[in-house]
DOGULO-359162 format. One record per residue (C-alpha): residue number from 1; residue in one letter; y, z, x. Coordinates in nm, 2 decimals. Each point is the difference from the previous one (the first is absolute). Example, Ala and Ser with C-alpha at 12.3 -4.5 7.8 and 13.67 -1.06 7.14 Angstrom:
<kedos>
1  A  -0.45  0.78  1.23
2  S  0.34  -0.07  0.14
</kedos>
This chain:
<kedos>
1  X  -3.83  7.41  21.80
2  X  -0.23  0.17  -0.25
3  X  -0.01  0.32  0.22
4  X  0.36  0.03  0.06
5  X  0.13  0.27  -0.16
6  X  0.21  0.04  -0.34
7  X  0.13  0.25  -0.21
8  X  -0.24  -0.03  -0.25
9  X  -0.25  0.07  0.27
10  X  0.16  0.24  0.14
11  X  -0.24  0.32  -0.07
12  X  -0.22  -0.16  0.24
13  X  0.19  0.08  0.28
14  X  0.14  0.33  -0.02
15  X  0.07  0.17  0.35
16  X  0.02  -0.36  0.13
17  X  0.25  -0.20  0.15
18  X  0.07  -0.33  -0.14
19  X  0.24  -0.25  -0.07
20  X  0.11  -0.17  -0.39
21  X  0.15  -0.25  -0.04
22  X  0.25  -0.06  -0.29
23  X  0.37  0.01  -0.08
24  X  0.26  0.31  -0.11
25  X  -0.02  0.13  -0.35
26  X  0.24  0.27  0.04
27  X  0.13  0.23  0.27
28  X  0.19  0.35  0.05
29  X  0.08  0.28  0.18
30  X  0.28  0.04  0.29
31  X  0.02  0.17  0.33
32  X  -0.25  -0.02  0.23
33  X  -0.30  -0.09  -0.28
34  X  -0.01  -0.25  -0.25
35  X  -0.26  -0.08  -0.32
36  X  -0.13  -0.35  -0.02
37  X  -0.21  -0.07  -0.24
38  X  -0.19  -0.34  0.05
39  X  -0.18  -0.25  -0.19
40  X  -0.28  -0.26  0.11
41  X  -0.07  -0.16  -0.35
42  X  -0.29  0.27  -0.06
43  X  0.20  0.27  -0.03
44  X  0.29  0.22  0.12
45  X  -0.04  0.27  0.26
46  X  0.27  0.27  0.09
47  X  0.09  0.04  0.37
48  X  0.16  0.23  0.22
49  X  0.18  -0.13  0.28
50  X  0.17  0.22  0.29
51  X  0.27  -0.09  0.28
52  X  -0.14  0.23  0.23
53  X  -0.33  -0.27  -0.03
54  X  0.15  -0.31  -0.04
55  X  0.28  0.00  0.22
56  X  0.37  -0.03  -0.10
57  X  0.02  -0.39  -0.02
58  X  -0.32  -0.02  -0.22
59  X  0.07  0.29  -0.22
60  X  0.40  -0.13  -0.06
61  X  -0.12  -0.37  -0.10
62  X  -0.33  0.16  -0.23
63  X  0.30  0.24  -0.17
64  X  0.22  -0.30  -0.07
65  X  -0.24  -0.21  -0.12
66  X  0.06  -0.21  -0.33
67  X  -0.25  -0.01  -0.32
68  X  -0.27  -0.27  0.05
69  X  0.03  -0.02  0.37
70  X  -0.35  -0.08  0.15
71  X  -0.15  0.25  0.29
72  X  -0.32  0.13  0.13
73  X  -0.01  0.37  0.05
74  X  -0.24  0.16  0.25
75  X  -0.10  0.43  -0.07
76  X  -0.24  0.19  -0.06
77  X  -0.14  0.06  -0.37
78  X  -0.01  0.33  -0.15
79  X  -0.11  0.13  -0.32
80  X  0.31  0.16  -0.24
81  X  -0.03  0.10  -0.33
82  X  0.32  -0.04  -0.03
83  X  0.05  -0.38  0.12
84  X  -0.05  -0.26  -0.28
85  X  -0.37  -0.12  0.05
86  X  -0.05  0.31  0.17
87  X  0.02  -0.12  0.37
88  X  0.31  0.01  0.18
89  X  0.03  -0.18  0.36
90  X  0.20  0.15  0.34
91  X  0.17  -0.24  0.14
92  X  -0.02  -0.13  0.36
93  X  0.16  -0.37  -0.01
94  X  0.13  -0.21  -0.15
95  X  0.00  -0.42  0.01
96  X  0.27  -0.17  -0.20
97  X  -0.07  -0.32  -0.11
98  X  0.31  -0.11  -0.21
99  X  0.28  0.24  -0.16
100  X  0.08  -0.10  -0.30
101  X  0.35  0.11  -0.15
102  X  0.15  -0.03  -0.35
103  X  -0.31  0.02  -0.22
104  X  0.06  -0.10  -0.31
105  X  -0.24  0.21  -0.25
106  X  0.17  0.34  0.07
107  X  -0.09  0.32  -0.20
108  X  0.28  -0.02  -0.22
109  X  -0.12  -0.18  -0.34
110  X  0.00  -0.36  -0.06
111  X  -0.05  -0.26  -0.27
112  X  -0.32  -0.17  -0.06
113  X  0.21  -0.36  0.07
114  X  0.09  0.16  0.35
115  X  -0.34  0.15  0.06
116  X  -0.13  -0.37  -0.08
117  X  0.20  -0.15  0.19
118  X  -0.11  0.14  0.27
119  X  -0.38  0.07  -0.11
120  X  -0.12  -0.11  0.36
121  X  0.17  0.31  0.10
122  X  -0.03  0.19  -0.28
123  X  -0.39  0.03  0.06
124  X  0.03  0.22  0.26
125  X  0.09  0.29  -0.21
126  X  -0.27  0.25  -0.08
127  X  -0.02  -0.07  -0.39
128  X  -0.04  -0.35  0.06
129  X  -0.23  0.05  0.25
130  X  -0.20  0.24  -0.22
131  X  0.00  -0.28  -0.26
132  X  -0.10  -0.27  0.19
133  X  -0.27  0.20  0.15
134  X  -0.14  0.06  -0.35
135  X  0.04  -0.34  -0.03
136  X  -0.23  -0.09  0.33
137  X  -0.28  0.30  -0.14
138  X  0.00  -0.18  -0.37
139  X  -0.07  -0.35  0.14
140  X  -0.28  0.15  0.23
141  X  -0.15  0.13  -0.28
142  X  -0.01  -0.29  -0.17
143  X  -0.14  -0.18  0.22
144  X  -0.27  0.27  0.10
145  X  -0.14  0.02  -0.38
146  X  -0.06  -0.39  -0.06
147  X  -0.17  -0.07  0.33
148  X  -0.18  0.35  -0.04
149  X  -0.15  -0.16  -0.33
150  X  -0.10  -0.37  0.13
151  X  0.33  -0.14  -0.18
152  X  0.12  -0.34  0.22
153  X  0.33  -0.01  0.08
154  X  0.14  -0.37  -0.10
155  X  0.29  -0.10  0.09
156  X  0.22  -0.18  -0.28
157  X  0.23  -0.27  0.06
158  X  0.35  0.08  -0.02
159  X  0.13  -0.32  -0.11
160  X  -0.15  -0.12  -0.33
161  X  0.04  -0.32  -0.22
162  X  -0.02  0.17  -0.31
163  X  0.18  0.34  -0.15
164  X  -0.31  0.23  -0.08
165  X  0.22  0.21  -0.26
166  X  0.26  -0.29  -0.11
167  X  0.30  -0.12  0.21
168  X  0.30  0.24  -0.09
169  X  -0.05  0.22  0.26
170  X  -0.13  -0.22  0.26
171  X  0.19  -0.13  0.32
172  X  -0.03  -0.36  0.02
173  X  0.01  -0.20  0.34
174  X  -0.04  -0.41  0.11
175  X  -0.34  0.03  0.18
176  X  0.00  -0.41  0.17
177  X  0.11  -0.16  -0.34
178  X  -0.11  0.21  -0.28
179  X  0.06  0.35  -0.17
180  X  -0.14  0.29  0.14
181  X  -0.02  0.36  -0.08
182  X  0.03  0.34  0.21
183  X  -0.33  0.18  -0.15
184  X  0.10  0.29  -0.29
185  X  -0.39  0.09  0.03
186  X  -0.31  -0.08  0.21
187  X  -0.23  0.04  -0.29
188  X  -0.08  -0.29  -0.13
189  X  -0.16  -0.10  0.37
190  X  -0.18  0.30  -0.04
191  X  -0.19  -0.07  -0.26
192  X  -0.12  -0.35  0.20
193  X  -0.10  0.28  0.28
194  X  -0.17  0.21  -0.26
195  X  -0.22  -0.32  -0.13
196  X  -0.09  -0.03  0.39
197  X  -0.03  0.36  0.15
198  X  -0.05  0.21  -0.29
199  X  0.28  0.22  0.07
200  X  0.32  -0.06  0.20
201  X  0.36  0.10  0.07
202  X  0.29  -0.08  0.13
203  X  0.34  0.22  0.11
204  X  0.30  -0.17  0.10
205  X  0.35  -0.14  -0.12
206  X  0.08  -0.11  -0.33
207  X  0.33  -0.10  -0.15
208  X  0.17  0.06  -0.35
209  X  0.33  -0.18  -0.06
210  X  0.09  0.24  -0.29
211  X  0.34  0.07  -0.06
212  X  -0.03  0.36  0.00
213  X  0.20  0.23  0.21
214  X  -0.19  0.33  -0.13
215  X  -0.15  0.26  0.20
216  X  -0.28  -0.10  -0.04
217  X  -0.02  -0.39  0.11
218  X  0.01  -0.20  0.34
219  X  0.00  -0.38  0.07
220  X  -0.25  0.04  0.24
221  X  -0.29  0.24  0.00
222  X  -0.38  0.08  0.13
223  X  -0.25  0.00  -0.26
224  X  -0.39  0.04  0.06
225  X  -0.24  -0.18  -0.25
226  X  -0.36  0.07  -0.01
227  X  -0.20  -0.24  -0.22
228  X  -0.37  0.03  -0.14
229  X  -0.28  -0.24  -0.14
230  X  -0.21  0.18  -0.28
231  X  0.30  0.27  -0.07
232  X  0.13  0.08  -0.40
233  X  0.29  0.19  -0.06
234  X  -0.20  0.34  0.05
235  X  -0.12  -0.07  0.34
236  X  0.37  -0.08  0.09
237  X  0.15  0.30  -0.11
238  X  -0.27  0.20  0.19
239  X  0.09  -0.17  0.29
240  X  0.36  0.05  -0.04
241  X  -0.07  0.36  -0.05
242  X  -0.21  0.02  0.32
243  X  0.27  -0.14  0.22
244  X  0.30  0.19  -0.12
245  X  -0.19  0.33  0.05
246  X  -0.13  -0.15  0.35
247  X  0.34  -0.09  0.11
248  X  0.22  0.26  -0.05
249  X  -0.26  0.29  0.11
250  X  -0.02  -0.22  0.30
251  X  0.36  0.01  0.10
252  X  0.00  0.40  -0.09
253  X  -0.30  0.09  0.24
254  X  0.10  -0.28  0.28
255  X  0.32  0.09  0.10
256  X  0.25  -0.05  -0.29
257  X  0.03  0.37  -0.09
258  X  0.27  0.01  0.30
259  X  0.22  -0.29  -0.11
260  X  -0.02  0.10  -0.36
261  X  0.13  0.34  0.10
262  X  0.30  -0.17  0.17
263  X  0.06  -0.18  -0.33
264  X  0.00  0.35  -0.21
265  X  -0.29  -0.13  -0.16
266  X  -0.16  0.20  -0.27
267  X  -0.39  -0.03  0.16
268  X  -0.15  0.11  -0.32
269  X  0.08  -0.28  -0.24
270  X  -0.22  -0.18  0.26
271  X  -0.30  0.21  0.03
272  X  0.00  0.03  -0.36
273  X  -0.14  -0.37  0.02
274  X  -0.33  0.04  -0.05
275  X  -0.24  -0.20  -0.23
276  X  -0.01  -0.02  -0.31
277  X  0.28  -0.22  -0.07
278  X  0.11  0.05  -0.42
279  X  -0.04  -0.35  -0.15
280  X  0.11  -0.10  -0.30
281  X  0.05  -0.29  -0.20
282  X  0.37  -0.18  -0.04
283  X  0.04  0.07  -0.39
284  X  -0.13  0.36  0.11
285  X  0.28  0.00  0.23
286  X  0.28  -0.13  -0.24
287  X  -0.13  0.28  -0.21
288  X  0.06  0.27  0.20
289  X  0.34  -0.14  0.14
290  X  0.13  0.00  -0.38
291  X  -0.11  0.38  -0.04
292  X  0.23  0.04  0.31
293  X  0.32  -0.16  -0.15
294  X  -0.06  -0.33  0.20
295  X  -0.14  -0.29  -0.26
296  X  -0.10  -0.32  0.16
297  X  -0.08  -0.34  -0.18
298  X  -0.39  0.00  -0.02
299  X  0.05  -0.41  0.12
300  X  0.22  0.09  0.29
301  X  -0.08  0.12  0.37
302  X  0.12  0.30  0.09
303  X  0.33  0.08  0.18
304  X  0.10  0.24  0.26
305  X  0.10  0.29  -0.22
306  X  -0.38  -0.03  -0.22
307  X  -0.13  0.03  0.37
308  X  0.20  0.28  0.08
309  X  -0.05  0.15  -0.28
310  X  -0.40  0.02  -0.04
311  X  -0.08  0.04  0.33
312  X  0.25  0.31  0.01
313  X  -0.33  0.16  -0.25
314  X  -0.23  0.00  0.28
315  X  -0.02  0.14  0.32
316  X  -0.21  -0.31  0.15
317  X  0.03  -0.42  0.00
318  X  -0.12  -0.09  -0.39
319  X  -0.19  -0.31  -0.13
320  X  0.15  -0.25  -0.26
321  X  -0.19  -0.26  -0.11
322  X  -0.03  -0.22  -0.21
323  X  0.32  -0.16  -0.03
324  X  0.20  -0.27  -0.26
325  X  -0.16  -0.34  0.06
326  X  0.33  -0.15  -0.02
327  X  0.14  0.22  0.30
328  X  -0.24  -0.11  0.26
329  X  -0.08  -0.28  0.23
330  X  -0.20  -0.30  -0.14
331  X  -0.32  0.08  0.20
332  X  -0.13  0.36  -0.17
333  X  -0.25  0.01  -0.23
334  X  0.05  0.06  -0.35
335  X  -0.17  0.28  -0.17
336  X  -0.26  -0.11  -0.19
337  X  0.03  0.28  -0.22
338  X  0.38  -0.07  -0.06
339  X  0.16  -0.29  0.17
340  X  0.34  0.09  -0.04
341  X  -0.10  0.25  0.28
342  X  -0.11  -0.12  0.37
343  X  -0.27  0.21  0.22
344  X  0.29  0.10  0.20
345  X  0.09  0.34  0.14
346  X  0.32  0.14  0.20
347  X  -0.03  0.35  0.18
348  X  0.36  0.16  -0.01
349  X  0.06  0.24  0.24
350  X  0.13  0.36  -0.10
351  X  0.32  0.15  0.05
352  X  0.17  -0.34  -0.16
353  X  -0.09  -0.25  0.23
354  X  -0.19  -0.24  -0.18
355  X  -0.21  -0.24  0.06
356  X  -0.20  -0.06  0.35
357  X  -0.27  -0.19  -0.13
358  X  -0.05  -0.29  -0.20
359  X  -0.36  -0.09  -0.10
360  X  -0.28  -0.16  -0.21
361  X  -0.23  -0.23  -0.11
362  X  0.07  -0.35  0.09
363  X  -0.10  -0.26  -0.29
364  X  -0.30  -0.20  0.07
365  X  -0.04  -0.27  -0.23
366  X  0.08  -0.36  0.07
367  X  0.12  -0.08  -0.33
368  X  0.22  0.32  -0.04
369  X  0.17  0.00  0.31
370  X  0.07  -0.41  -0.09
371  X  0.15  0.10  -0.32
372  X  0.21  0.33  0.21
373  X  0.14  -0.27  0.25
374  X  0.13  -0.23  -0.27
375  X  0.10  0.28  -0.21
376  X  0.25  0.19  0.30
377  X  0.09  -0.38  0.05
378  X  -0.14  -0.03  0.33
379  X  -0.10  -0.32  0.20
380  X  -0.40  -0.01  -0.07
381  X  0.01  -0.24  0.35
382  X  0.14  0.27  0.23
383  X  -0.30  0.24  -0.11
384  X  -0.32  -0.27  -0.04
385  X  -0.13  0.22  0.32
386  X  0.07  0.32  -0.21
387  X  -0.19  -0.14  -0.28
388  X  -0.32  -0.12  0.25
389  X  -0.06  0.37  0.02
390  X  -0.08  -0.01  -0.33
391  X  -0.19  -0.30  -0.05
392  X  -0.22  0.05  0.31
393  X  -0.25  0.40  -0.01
394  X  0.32  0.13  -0.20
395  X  -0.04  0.40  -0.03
396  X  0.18  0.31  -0.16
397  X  0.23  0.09  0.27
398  X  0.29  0.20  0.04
399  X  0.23  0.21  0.28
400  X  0.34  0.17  0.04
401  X  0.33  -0.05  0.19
402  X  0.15  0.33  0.17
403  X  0.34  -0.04  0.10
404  X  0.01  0.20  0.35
405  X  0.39  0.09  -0.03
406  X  0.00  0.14  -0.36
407  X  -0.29  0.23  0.15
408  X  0.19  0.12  0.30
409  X  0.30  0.05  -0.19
410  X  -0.22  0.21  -0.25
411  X  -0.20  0.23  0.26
412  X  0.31  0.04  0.21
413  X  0.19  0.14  -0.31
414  X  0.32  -0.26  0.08
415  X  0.20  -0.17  -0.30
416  X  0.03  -0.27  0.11
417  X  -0.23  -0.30  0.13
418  X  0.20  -0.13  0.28
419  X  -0.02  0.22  0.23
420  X  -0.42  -0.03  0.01
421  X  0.05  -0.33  0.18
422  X  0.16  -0.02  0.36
423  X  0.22  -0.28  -0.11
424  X  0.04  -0.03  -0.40
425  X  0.08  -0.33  -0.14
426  X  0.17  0.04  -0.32
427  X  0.22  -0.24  -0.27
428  X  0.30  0.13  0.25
429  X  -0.13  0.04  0.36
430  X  -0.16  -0.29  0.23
431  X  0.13  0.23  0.33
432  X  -0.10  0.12  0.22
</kedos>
């Protein structure tokens, strides 16, 4: 199968006969020629198809045809300027699988409930297909830069006994008698990896019952976590820098500049990101957000419109770190210089979308992290394991979470995060 033809291979056999397989994207024309154009799942091709070559029975049933109906076409492939993808294809037959009639995602405008609804469907159209493509490129390159640099990828349960970040937004389930939760991160199993490998990841599902219905939010989402022994706060915003830049210049110069295109994308927000990376601290931050009208408690984490409107300064992602104490999870490390402040740091995207990464430097002390658990009121039993790593060759260590969605969403220039997931669970939608 790997040398059968598609449309996305389709230079390769210019002058040649073949045949592609796929289904009706849209057709025209009248009389004695018509204008399919098909598409294979790679890509869509214009075709030319003739009576006087196919024969009055084949050309009448190819003309009437509905949307979505699945055929193979057989003709020869020429080059066209004109054609979209530049090849267009002269029909000779035609094999009709199934007509479909009556599809229901029509050009006229519809509602995102509708278009949900019927997201199975819905994926066939050429934006979604462009996002879901990016989607495909971004996880490749995720993948490619941690096992290019000797990072183990290690896999993190998805049920857990304990809530890593407390239990409000955590979906509980009976697992054979007892509580159990779906995980909200795969971090803290990191850092167990980290103690063993020296550095590891892992990139898979993770679930936030949130009541949030924003743009920004799903109840189920991909998020990859690399996690490293003998790492401070510095060494993980290098990383974090490294990646980012990696990343998206990978889905520019490996295919994406095609589906981006399709999405009206404006490519030069994304070469633009390029290292360095402006840090600065969170007071620095607050600082400049009350010079531009927007004050923020100097205790308090930042909300969607501080995001919005700091990253809107800078034409690249920006560093924050250094972050309330009192905002953040129970396992980052105070500042020794001011512990009211955690060796945290968020990158926020530009353009107003916020934060993609979460990151920083876990807490390694025994005695600390004892007095953390009791403090967030958290059931010191459920992390004695947690607490091993500590007590046995305990290290400064540290990583970052990258949620995969919010970075689609961002480098395909979409508002909102729903459609960077083939089937979005949200407060409102279990379906399809």
């Amino acid at each position: 199968m790997s040398d059968r033809p598609t449309i996305a291979t389709i230079s390769n056999h210019d002058g040649q006969t073949v045949t592609l397989n796929g289904w009706l994207y849209n057709i025209r024309g009248s009389g004695k020629i018509a204008f399919p154009q098909l598409r294979d799942g790679t890509g869509i091709i214009q075709c030319v198809a003739k009576k006087a070559v196919l024969g009055d029975k084949a050309f009448d049933e190819l003309r009437h045809l509905g949307q979505e109906s699945s055929l193979s076409l057989t003709g020869t492939i020429h080059a066209d300027d004109r054609a979209q993808g530049g090849f267009e294809m002269q029909v000779s037959g035609v094999q009709i699988h199934q007509k479909a009639s009556g599809y229901p995602i029509s050009p006229k405008e519809h509602g995102p409930a509708f278009l949900h609804d019927h997201r199975h469907l819905w994926m066939r159209s050429k934006k979604q297909h462009a996002i879901l493509k990016i989607r495909h490129l971004c996880v490749r390159a995720i993948r490619d830069y941690f096992d290019d640099r000797d990072f183990l990828l290690l896999d993190s349960p998805i049920f857990t006994p304990n809530p890593c970040e407390g239990t409000s937004t955590l979906f509980e389930t009976e697992y054979f008698g007892q509580p159990a939760y779906l995980s909200q991160s795969g971090q803290l199993y990191q850092e167990a990896g980290a103690m063993a490998f020296g550095k590891t990841y892992t990139f898979g599902p993770t679930f936030r019952a949130e009541k949030s219905s924003t743009r920004r939010h799903l109840t189920e989402f991909w998020m990859v976590e690399p996690e490293i022994a003998y790492a401070n706060l510095d060494d993980i915003m290098d990383l974090a820098e490294d990646f980012m830049v990696e990343v998206v210049q990978y889905v520019l110069n490996n295919g994406g500049r095609s589906h981006l295109e399709v999405l009206e994308r404006d490519i030069s927000v994304l070469e633009n990101v390029q290292k360095p990376f402006p840090r600065m601290s969170y007071d620095e931050a607050c600082a400049q957000l009350d010079t531009l009208g927007v004050p923020v408690d100097t205790d308090d984490d930042f909300g969607s419109p501080h995001e919005t409107e700091l990253t809107q300064q800078y034409d690249r992602p920006i560093m924050v770190h250094r972050y309330p104490t009192a905002v953040k999870a129970f396992y980052m490390k105070e500042d020794p210089e001011n512990p009211a402040r955690v060796l945290g740091m968020d990158m926020l995207a530009p353009e107003g979308y916020g934060e993609i990464i979460g990151s920083g430097q876990r807490e390694d002390s025994e005695a600390v992290l004892l007095e953390k658990i009791a403090a967030h009121g958290l059931n010191q039993e459920h992390f004695e394991w947690y607490l091993d790593l500590r007590r046995y060759g305990s290290v400064p260590h540290g990583g970052f979470g990258l949620g995969l969605e919010r970075l689609v969403c961002w480098i395909c220039g979409i508002r909102h995060i729903r459609e960077t997931v083939p089937f979005p669970r949200m407060m409102d939608r279990l379906t399809p």
